[in-house]
Every structure is written in C-alpha cells, then in structure tokens.
C-alpha positions as CSV (number, residue, x, y, z in Angstrom):
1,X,-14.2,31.7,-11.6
2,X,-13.0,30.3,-8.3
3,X,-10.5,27.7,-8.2
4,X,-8.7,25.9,-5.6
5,X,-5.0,25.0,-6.0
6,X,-3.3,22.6,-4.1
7,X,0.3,24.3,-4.0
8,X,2.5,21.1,-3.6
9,X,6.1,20.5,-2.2
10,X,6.7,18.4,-5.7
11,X,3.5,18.6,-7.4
12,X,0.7,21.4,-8.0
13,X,-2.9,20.3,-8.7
14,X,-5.7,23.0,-9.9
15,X,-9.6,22.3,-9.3
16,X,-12.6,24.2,-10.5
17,X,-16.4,23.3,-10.0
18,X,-18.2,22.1,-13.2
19,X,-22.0,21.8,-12.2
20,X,-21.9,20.4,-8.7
21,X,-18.3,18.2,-9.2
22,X,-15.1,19.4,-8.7
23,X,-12.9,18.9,-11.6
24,X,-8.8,19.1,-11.9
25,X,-7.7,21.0,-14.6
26,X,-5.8,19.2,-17.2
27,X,-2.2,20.9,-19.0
28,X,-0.2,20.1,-21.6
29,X,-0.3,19.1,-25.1
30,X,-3.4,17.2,-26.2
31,X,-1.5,14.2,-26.3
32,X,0.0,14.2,-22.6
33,X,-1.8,15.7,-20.6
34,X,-1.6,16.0,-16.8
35,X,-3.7,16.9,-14.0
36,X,0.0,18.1,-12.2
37,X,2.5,21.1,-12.9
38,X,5.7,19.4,-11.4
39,X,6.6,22.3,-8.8
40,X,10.2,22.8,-10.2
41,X,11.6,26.0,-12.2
42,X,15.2,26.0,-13.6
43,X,16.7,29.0,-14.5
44,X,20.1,29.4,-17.4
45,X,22.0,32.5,-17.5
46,X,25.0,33.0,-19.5
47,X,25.0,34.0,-23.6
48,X,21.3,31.6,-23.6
49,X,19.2,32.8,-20.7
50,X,16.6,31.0,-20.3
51,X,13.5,30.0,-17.8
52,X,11.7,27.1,-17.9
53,X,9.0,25.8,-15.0
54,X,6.7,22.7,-14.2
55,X,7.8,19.0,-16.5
56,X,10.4,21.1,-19.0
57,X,12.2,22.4,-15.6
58,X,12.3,18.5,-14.2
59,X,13.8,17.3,-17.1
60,X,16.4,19.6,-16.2
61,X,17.3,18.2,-12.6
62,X,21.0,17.2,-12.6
63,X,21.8,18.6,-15.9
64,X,24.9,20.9,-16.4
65,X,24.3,24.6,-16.9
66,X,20.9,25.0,-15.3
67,X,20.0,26.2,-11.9
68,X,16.6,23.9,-10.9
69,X,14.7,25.0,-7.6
70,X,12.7,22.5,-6.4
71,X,10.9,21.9,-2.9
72,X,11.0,25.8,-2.8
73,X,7.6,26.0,-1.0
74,X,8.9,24.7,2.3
75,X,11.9,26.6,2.2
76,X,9.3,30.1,2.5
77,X,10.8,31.7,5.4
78,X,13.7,29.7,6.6
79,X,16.9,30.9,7.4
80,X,19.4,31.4,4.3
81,X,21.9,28.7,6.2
82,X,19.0,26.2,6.1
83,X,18.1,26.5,2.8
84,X,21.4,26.3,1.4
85,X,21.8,23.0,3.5
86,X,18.2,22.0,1.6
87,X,19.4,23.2,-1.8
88,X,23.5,22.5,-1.8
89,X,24.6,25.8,-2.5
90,X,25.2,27.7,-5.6
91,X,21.8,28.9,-6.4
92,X,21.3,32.5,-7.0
93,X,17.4,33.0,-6.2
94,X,15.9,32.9,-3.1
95,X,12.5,30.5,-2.3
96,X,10.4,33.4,-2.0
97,X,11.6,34.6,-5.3
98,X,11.1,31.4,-7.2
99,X,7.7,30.9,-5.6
100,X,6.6,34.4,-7.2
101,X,8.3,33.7,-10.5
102,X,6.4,29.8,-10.3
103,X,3.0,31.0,-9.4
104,X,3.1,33.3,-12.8
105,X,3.7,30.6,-14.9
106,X,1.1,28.6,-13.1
107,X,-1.4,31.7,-13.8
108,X,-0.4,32.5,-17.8
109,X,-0.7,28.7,-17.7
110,X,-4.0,28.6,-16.9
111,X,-4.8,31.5,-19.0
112,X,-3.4,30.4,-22.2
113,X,-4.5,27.0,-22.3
114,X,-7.8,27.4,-21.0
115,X,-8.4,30.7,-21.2
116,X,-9.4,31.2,-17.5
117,X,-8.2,33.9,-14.8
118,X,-9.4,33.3,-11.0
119,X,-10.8,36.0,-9.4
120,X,-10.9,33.7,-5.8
121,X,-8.5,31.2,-5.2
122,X,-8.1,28.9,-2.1
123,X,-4.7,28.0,-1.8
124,X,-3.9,24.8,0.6
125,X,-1.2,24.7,3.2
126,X,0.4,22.4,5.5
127,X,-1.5,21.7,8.9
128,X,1.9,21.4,10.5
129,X,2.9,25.4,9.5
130,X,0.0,26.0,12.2
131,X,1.5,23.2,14.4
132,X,5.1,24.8,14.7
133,X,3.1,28.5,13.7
134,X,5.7,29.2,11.0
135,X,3.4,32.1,10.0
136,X,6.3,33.7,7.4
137,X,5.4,30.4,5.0
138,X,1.9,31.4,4.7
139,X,2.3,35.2,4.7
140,X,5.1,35.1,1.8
141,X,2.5,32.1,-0.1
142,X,-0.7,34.7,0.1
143,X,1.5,37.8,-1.1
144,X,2.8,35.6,-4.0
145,X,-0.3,35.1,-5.7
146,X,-1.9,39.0,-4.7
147,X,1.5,39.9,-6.5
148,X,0.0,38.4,-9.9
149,X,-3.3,40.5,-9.2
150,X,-5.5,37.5,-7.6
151,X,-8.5,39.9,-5.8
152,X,-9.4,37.7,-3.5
153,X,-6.4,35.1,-2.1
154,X,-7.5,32.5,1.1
155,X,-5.2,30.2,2.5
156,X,-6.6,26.9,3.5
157,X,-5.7,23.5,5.5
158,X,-4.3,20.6,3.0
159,X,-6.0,17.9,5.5
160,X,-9.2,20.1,5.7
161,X,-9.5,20.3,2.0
162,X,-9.1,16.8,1.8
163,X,-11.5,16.3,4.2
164,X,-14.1,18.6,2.4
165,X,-13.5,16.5,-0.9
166,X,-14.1,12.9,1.3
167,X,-17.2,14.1,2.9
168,X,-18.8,15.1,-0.6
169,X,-17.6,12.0,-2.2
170,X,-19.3,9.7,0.7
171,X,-22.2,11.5,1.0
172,X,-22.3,10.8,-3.5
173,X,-21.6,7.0,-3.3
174,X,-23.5,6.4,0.5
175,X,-26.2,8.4,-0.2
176,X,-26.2,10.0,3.1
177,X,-24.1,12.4,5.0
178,X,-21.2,11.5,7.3
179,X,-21.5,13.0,10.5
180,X,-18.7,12.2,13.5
181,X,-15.1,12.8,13.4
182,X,-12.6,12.1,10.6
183,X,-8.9,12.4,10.9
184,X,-7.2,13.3,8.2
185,X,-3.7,11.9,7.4
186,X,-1.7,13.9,4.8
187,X,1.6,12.9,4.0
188,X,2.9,14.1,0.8
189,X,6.3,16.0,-0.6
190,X,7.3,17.7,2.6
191,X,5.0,17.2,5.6
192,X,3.7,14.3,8.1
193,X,-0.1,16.3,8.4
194,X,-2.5,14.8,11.2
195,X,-5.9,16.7,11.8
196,X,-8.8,15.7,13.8
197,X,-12.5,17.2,12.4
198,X,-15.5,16.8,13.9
199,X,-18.5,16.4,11.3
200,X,-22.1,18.2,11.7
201,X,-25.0,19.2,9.7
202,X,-24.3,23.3,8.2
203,X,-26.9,25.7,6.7
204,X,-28.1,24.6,3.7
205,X,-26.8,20.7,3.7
206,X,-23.6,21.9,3.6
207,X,-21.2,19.8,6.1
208,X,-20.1,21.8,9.1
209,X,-16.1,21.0,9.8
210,X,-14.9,21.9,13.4
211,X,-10.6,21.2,13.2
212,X,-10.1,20.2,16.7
213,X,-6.7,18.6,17.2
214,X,-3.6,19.4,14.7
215,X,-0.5,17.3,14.6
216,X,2.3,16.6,12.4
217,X,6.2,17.4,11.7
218,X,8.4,19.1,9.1
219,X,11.7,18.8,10.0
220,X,14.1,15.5,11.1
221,X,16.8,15.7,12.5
222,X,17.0,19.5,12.0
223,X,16.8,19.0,8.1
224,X,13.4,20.6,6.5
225,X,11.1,17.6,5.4
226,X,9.8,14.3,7.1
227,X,8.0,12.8,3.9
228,X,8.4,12.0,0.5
229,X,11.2,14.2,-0.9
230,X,13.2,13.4,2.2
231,X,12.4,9.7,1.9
232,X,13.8,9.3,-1.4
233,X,17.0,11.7,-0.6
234,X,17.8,9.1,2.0
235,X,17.6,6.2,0.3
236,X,19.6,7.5,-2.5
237,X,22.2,9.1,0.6
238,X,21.9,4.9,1.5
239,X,23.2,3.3,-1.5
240,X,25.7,6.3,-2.7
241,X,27.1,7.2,0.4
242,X,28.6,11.0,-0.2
243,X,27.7,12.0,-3.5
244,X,25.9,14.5,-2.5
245,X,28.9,16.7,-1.6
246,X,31.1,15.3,-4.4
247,X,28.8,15.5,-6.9
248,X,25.5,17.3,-6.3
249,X,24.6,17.2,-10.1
250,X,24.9,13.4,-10.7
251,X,23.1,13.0,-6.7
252,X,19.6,14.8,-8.0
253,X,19.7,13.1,-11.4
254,X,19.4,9.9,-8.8
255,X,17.5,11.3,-6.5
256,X,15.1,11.9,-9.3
257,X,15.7,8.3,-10.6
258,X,14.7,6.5,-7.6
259,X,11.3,8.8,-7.6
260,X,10.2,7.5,-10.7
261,X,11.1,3.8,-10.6
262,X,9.1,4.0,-7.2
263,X,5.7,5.1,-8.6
264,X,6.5,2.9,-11.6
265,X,7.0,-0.6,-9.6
266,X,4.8,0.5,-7.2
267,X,2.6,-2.7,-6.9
268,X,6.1,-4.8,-6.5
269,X,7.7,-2.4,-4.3
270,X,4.3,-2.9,-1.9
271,X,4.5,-6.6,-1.9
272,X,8.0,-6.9,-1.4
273,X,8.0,-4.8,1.8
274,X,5.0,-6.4,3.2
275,X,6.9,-9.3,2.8
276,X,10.1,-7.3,4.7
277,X,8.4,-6.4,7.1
278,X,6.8,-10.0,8.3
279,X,9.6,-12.4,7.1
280,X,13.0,-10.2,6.8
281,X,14.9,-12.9,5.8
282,X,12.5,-14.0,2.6
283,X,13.3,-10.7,1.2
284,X,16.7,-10.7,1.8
285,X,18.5,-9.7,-1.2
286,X,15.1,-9.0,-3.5
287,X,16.1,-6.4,-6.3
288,X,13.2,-4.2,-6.5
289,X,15.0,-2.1,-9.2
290,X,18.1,-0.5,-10.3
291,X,19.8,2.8,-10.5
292,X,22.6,4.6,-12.4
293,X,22.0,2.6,-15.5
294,X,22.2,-0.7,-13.7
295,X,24.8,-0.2,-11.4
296,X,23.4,-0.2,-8.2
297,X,20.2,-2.6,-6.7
298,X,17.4,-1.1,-4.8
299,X,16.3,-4.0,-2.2
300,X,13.2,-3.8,0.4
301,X,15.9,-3.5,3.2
302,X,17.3,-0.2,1.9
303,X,13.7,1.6,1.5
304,X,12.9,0.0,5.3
305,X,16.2,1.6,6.5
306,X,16.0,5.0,5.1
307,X,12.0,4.9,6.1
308,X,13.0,4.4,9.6
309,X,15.6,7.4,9.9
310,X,12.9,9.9,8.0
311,X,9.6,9.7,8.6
312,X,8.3,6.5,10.8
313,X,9.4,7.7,14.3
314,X,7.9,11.1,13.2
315,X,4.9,9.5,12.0
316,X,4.1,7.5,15.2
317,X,4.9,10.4,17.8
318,X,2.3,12.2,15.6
319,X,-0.4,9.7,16.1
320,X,0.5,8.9,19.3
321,X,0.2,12.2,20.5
322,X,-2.8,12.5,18.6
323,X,-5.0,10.0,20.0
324,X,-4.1,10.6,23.6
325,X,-5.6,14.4,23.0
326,X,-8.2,12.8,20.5
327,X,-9.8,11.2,24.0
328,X,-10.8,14.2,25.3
329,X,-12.9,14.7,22.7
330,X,-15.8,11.8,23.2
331,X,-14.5,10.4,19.0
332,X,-16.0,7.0,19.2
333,X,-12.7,5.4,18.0
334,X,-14.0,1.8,17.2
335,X,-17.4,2.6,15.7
336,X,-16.8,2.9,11.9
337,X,-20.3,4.7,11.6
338,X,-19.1,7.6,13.7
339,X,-15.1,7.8,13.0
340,X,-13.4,7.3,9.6
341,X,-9.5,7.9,8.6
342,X,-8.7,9.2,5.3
343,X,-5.2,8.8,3.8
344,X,-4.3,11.5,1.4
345,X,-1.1,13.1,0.0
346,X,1.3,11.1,-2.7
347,X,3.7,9.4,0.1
348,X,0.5,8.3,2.4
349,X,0.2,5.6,-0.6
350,X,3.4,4.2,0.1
351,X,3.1,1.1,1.4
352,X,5.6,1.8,4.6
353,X,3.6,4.9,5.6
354,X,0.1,3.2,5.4
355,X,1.0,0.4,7.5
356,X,2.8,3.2,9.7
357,X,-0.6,4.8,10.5
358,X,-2.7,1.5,11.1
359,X,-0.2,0.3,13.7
360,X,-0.9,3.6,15.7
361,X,-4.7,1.7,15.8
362,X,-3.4,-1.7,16.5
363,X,-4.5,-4.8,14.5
364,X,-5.9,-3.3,11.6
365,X,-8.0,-6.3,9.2
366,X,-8.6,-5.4,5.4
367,X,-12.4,-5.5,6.3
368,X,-12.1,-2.9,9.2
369,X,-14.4,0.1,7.6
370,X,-12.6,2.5,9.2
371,X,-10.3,2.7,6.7
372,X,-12.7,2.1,3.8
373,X,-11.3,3.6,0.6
374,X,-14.2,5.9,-0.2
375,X,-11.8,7.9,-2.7
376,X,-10.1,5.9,-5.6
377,X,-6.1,6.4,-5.6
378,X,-6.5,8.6,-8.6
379,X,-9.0,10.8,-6.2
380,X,-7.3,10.5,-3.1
381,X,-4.1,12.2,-4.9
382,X,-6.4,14.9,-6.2
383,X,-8.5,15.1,-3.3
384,X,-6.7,18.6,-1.5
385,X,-7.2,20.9,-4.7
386,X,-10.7,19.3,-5.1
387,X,-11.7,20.2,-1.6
388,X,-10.2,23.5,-2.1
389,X,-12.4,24.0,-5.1
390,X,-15.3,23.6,-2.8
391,X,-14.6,25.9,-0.3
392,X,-13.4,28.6,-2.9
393,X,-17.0,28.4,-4.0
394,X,-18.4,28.3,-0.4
395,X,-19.7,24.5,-0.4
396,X,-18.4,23.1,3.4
397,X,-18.3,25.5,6.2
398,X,-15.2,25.3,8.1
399,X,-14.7,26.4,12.4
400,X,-11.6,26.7,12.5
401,X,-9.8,27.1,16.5
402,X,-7.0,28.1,17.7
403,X,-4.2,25.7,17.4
404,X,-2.2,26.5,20.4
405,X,-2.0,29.2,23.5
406,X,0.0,31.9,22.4
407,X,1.8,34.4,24.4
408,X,5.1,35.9,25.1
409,X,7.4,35.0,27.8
410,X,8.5,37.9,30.0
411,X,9.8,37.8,33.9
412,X,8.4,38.7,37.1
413,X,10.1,40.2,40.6
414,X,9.7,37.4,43.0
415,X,9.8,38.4,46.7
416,X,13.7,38.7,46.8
417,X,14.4,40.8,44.2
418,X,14.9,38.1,41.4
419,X,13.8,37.3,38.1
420,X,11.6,34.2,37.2
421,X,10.7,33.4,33.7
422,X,7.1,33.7,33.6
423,X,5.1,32.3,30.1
424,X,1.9,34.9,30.0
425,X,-0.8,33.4,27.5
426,X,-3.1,35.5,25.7
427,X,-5.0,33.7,22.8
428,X,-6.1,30.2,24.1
429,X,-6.1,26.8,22.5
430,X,-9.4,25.5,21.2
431,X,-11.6,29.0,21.1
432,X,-13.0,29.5,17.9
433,X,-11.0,31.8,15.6
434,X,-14.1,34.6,14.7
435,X,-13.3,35.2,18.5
436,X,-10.2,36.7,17.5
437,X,-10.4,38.7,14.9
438,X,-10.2,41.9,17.5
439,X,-6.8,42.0,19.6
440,X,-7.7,40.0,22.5
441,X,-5.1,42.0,25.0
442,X,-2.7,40.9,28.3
443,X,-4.7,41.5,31.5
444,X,-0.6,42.7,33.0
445,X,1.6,45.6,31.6
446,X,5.5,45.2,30.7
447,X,8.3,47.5,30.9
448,X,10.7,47.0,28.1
449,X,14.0,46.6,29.3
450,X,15.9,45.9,25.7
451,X,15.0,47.2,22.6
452,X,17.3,44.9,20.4
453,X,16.7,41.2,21.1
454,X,13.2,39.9,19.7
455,X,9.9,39.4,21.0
456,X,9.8,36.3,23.1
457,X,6.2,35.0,21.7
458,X,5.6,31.1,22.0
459,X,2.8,29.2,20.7
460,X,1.5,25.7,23.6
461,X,-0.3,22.7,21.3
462,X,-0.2,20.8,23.9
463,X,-0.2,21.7,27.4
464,X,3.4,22.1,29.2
465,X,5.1,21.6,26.4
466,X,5.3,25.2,24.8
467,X,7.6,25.6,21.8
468,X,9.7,28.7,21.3
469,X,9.6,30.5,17.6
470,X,12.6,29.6,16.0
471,X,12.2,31.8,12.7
472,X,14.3,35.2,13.4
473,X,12.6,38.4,12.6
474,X,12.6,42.3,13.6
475,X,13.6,43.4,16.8
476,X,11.7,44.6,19.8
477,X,11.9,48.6,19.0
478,X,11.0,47.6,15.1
479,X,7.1,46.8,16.0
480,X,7.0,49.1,19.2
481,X,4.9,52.4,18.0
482,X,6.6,55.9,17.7
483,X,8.3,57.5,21.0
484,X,8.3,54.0,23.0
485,X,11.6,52.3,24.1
486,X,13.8,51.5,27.1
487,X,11.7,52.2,29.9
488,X,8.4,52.0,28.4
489,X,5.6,49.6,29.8
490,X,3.8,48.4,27.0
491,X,0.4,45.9,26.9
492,X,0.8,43.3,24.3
493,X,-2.2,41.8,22.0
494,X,-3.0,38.9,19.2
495,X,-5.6,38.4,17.1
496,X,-6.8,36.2,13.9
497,X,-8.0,37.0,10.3
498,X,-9.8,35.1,8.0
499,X,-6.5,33.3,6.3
500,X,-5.3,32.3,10.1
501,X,-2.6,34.8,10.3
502,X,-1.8,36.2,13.3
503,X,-0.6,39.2,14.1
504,X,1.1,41.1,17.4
505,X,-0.4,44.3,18.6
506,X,2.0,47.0,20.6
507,X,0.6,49.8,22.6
508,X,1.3,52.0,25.3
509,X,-0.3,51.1,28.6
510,X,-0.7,54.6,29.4
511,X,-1.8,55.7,26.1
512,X,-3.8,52.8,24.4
513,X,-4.3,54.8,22.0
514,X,-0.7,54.8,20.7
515,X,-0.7,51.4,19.2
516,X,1.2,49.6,16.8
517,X,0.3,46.2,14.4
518,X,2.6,43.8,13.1
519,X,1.8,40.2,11.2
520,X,3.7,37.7,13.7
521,X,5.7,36.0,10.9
522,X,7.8,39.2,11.1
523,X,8.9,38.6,14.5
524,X,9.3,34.8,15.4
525,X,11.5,34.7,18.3
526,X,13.0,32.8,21.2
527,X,14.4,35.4,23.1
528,X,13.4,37.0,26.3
529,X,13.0,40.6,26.0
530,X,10.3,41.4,28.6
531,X,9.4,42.4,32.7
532,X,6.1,42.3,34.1
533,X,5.3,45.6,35.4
C-alpha cells in the first residue's frame, strides 16, 4: 500500500486511502487509541537497558535514568554545538541516529498492529528547509526510511499536503472544484510554514498545484524553532527563570506540563487572551492554570509575553514579505471565490497565532469567507498526512519551482588588478523543477585557488537579499573529480530530482568529461573559494 506520513517535530500522523477517502491510521490498545505516535524515544542503559518510543517514551520526559530525544527531526543536520544547546547536553545519540531508530518502530508499528508494510511512502517536510535550502534535513529524513527497506521513499511539502487534503475536502462539501490561489499557513512543533499555490484543472479532475511563493522561519534568535515547542520552552523559561541550567530534568517535566494544560484549557486560554489582547488590564491577574503541583499561576500576560519573543515578529515578517511578492502574481486577495487561507499545523490553532496571521490581512470579520473553516479542527490537525496519502497514490499533481536562484560566489579581476566578489547564478527562481533534472551549467569557468575552504554556494528567495549556507560540509578538493586542484579551472552545475534535492556538479572545463556529482547538503557553505577565469 501507499501511505503518507506526516513526520512531525512532536507528533507523527500516518494516512492511507480507503476507497476514495484518506484515512489516519489509528495505534494503540483498543481502548486508547490515537491517530498520533508522540515523536519522542528514550533510551536506559545501565544493568536494565531499555528502549522505548512514541507515548511510553513521553511519559518518560524528566524522569531520572532515561535519556528522552525529542524534537530530533529539526535537529537533522545541525551542527553538534547547536544541538546540544537544543537538547542540554548529556545525550549519547545523535538526531540522525534517533530518527533511524524512531522510523523502525514507527514501521514494526504499523506492521504489527495492522499488519501493513508500505511499499510508497510520501513523507512531509517543512516549506522553510527549502526557504533556508537546508538540504542535509531532507537527505538524512529520505535515507532514514530507505534504511528500513521502503522501495520507493518521496519527500513532500507539509503546506502542499495540506493543501492537497483542503482542496479535496472543498470540492466534497462545495460540490465543485476550487480553482485560484490558496496560501497555506503551517505552524506546528518547529516551523512558521507560509506557501502560496495557485489552483487549476489537472488530467483526469485531478487539481493541478503550482507552489509559487515560499516563506517561513526556523530559528529565533539563533535557537532552532519559531513555533510550538519553542513557545511553550519560553513560557516555562518565563515563570522559572534558570531552571533550565540548574535542573534540566525537573525544566522538561514543566515544559511538558504547560503542553498539556494548554490543549486541555484550550477554549479558556482563547477567551482569556482575546480578552488580553483588547482590554490588558481586564485580564490582569487571570489564572489560566497552574504548574508544579500548584505552585506557580499561568496568566494571559505570560503566554502574550513569551509569544512575542518566539514566534509573532517571525510570523509577520513572514506574511509581510509574503504578500508584497504575492502581488506579482495577479492573486485576487479580496475575492473569497478566487483566494482562500488555510490554517494547519497544531500551534496555527492557538489563539495568538491565528489572530497573528489575520492582522497580516487587516480587519479580519468572523464572516469574511476567506478564512472559512472548510476542515473541522480534528481534520485540519490531520490534514498534512491526509494530503500526503493523496499524492502517495497520485491523486493532485503538484509543479513544483525553484525556490530561490542558486549559485556560488566566486571573484572577478576588475581593471586594476583587484578582486570583487561576484554572486554567479545558475538555477533560477520560479522555473519549473522538471527543467532541472539535467545539470543546468555556468556560462564562465573558475580557477580554483584553495582547495580547503568550502564551496561558496548561496541560494536568492528574494531578490538582493541572498543568504549564505550556513550548514558546514566537505571541502572544495572533496567534491572536485580525480587529478583537479590548485590551479584547475573548473565549470560548476546544479540540478533537481524528483524529492527536490539538489545536487552540485564539478567538471573540468577542458575536459567535461571528467565530472564529478555531489548532493548539495554535503557541502553547505559560506566561504569564498572561487576566481572567475
């Protein structure tokens, strides 16, 4: 069968089709069951090793003895420092290590309980890891599931997923197909996730998807994460200041705490911050709940303070950005007929964050149909694997462009013998992706002048304001083919595949046919290392 999973920064959601619907999968014990795997292993050494995964591995959060990995999935790829900052020290595995061990659970999961093995899976990402191109997340999430012998592994937007599963679900309750653009926003564990689709008849009534703008943020203040998991680490930072560092333990037992008592007084929490929000002083002193076994009050004031510093800037540089660009595209922005937004991902119900993305469109009434809830709240959380689960079985035909320019940044001689930085772009922003799946070449030849810095390569969302890989990888002479070094001129290539990873091609300018192919998550850079010849 062909399933789509919706691999989450806290939660993981699987979907399969059943007749023309797209079902979630359902685990544990008849008598409490969920449509979520809690993304969390915990691992015990010592005389009683043990490993445990999904809700037995949450229980463990905070509790002596136990290593517990959580938030693993947008740690793929980052640099041990930052992940240690992420994680607090002391943890023996590394991200991409847990992530392998998780997805096999997930899989004998599957097949012991309902006695199913994919043979196609469409695994959903983050829009934003093609925003800031941090290619080594997707690359290590594909090889983790080929590891556990999936034959045929594709990697997927979260928002376009989402977006698949809306336009099925209105064209079910309307009658009729949605055609015009939808932007998608995602805001769940990890990531702020904007996209911008434009909507058209496909081949056999299936919609057509074209992903036109992308937009969106995973890291604040240099700390990975911008939604829910840092949300609730900074309210809980808020109201015990330090525990973090003097008792890490006792600070994820809270942190955990304040997660649960949010989705539990959920309805109170929204009134009481819409209340905040217009008449601060009403809600002045408002316990919304307590913490630490009464200890400490929760109030609106704290959850409006610690929403501020994570996510609410980020969220309306986002959409600001976003609809300046969204212009250029002729979206008919006030005509409800033609443009729809769709709210997905478990933070984009919080009440801060929803309000955050209607003040990007002004005065937003409860009857504008813009924002129609098409999806119920139960769908709308679902609504990424269930789209997945359509395109795993072909069902929406998704255009996918290029998100950025991309080049490298090399120098050139000017007239009195100095060097000026020079940014050479070679894949362009917008062209459809199938146009890429041969190495589209530079038109100019460089001579290597270093061999052990990295590849300057630099991806341009939006134009004059290019942004530099920051993800360290191999060095120059590691991806430049046999014989070539010091001296060398050397032409430099992208190109595409079918999962949007990109890779670098290498080859002598002399000899084109001595050429060498590296995946560009392998050498994320910021380094000059390059003179145009």
């Amino acid at each position: 069968m062909n399933f789509g999973i919706d691999f989450g920064t806290t939660n993981t959601a699987i979907s399969r089709m059943d007749g023309d619907e797209p079902v979630a999968l359902t685990f544990g014990p008849a008598d409490q069951q969920h449509h979520y795997v809690p993304s969390v292993m915990a691992l015990r050494g010592g005389l009683r090793p043990s490993e445990q995964y999904g809700h037995a591995a949450k229980d463990r959060v905070g509790e002596p003895g136990f290593e517990v990995y959580q938030n693993f999935k947008m740690l793929l790829g980052e640099p041990p420092a930052r992940v240690a900052a992420h994680w607090g020290g002391g943890l023996s595995q590394t991200p991409e290590a847990i992530t392998q061990r998780f997805i096999a659970r997930l899989l004998e999961q599957m097949k012991t309980e309902h006695g199913l093995r994919p043979a196609r899976v469409v695994v959903t990402v983050p829009e934003v890891w093609l925003v800031q191109n941090l290619q080594t997340k997707r690359e290590h999430l594909i090889e983790g599931f080929k590891r556990q012998g999936i034959g045929r592994v594709e990697v997927r937007s979260e928002p376009v997923a989402a977006a698949t599963y809306y336009l099925h679900s209105f064209k079910k309750k309307k009658g009729h197909p949605f055609q015009g653009h939808l932007l998608v926003c995602d805001c769940g564990g990890g990531t702020l996730d904007f996209c911008l689709v434009g909507v058209e008849p496909g081949a056999a009534g299936r919609p057509r998807m074209t992903v036109l703008e992308r937009a969106g943020n995973g890291i604040v203040n240099g700390r990975i994460g911008s939604a829910g998991v840092a949300f609730d680490q900074a309210v809980v930072d808020r109201l015990f200041p330090g525990l973090r560092g003097r008792d890490p333990e006792r600070y994820f037992r809270r942190v955990r705490e304040f997660e649960q008592h949010k989705i539990t007084h959920s309805p109170a929490v929204s009134e009481n911050l819409a209340l905040h929000r217009e008449t601060p002083e009403a809600a002045e002193g408002e316990r919304l709940f307590s913490l630490d076994d009464g200890e400490v009050s929760v109030e609106p004031q704290h959850l409006a303070e610690a929403f501020a510093a994570v996510s609410e800037s980020a969220i309306r540089e986002a959409l600001d950005d976003l609809l300046a660009r969204i212009r250029t595209h002729a979206v008919a922005l006030e005509d409800p007929s033609k443009f729809r937004v769709l709210m997905v991902g478990g933070f984009s119900s919080f009440w801060l964050v929803s309000a955050a993305i209607k003040d990007a469109f002004g005065r937003v009434l409860s009857t504008d149909q813009r924002f129609e809830e098409v999806l119920s709240l139960a769908d709308r959380a679902l609504a990424i694997s269930k789209g997945a689960a359509l395109l795993a079985n072909d069902l929406a035909e998704i255009v996918e462009t290029c998100p950025a320019d991309v080049g490298v940044q090399g120098f050139v001689q000017d007239k009195d013998g100095g060097l000026q930085r020079v940014r050479f772009a070679i894949l362009r922003k917008t062209v459809r992706i199938r146009d890429y799946r041969q190495p589209v070449w530079s038109s100019q030849a460089f001579l290597v002048v270093s061999t052990e810095i990295r590849l300057p390569v630099y991806v341009e969302p939006i134009p004059d304001k290019p942004l530099p890989l920051e993800i360290g990888g191999e060095t120059l002479q590691a991806i430049l083919p046999a014989g070539l070094g010091v001296g060398s001129r050397i032409e430099i290539g992208f190109s595409v595949d079918q999962n949007l990873v990109f890779s670098i091609h290498v080859r002598d300018a002399k000899n084109k046919s001595q050429e060498k192919t590296t995946t560009l998550g392998n050498v994320m850079a910021r380094l000059p290392a390059l003179i145009v010849d």
